[in-house]
C-alpha positions, 0 to 999 in steps of 0.5 A: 074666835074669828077664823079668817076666810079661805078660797075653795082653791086653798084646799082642793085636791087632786089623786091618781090611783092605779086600779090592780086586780086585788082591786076588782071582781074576776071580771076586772071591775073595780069594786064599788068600795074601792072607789068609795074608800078613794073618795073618802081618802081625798075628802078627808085630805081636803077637809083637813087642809082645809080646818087644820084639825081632825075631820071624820065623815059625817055622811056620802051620799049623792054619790052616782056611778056612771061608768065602770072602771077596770083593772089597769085604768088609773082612778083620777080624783078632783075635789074641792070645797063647795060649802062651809057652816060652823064645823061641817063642810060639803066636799064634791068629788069628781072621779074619772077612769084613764086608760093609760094605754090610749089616754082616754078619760070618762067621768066615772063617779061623783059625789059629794062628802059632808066632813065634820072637824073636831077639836082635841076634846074630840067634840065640833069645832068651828072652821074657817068660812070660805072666801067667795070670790068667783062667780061659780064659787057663790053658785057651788056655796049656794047649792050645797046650803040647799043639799045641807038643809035637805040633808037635815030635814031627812034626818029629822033636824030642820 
């Protein structure tokens, strides 16, 4: 079956989470696995819109943190599709802090998901290609078939 193309804008996404001190250590960091469960949330929720089927996360990783997030700040995430193969998909996260006493936002995290759609035989299913219009676009598509084809050859499969 030929699924019709879709924008990378179709199924981006956006979430704001408030950080609260069940969220942190006795300092007032956030956990790293808190934001990690955020980041997989908000992959999931785009892969999903964009396959219209059940997803799972087959691997994160790429992820950096470069600045600590605290007890009070709200976790902004954006993500969006970057590339697409038969039924796994490539999702960047970007994760920013906001003080919402001043406004200030730092980019905290990035990372990037790879979600795998599977059909109601709970096997792959494939999902609908990404339709490249812009520039960015082609050069996002083009370097996460680079991070997929690495990905598979450090596992052993290219």
């Amino acid at each position: 079956m030929v699924l019709p193309p879709k924008s990378p804008n179709e199924s981006k996404a956006e979430m704001t989470v408030r950080m609260f001190p069940s969220d942190a250590n006795p300092a007032g960091n956030v956990f790293g696995g808190e934001i990690l469960k955020q980041i997989d949330l908000i992959a999931g929720l785009v892969s999903q819109r964009h396959s219209k089927t059940n997803t799972v996360t087959a691997s994160i990783d790429r992820v950096n943190f470069l600045k600590p997030v605290y007890v009070g700040n709200a976790l902004i995430l954006n993500a969006r599709l970057n590339y697409v193969h038969r039924s796994s998909m490539e999702i960047e996260i970007r994760v920013e802090a906001e003080d919402l006493m001043t406004g200030k936002r730092v980019l905290t995290n990035t990372a990037y998901v790879t979600s795998v759609a599977l059909g109601p035989d709970g096997k792959t299913t494939e999902v609908p290609p990404l339709l490249l219009e812009a520039e960015d676009d082609k050069r996002r598509f083009a370097e996460g078939e680079k991070r997929m084809l690495q990905r598979l050859k450090e596992r052993g499969k290219a």
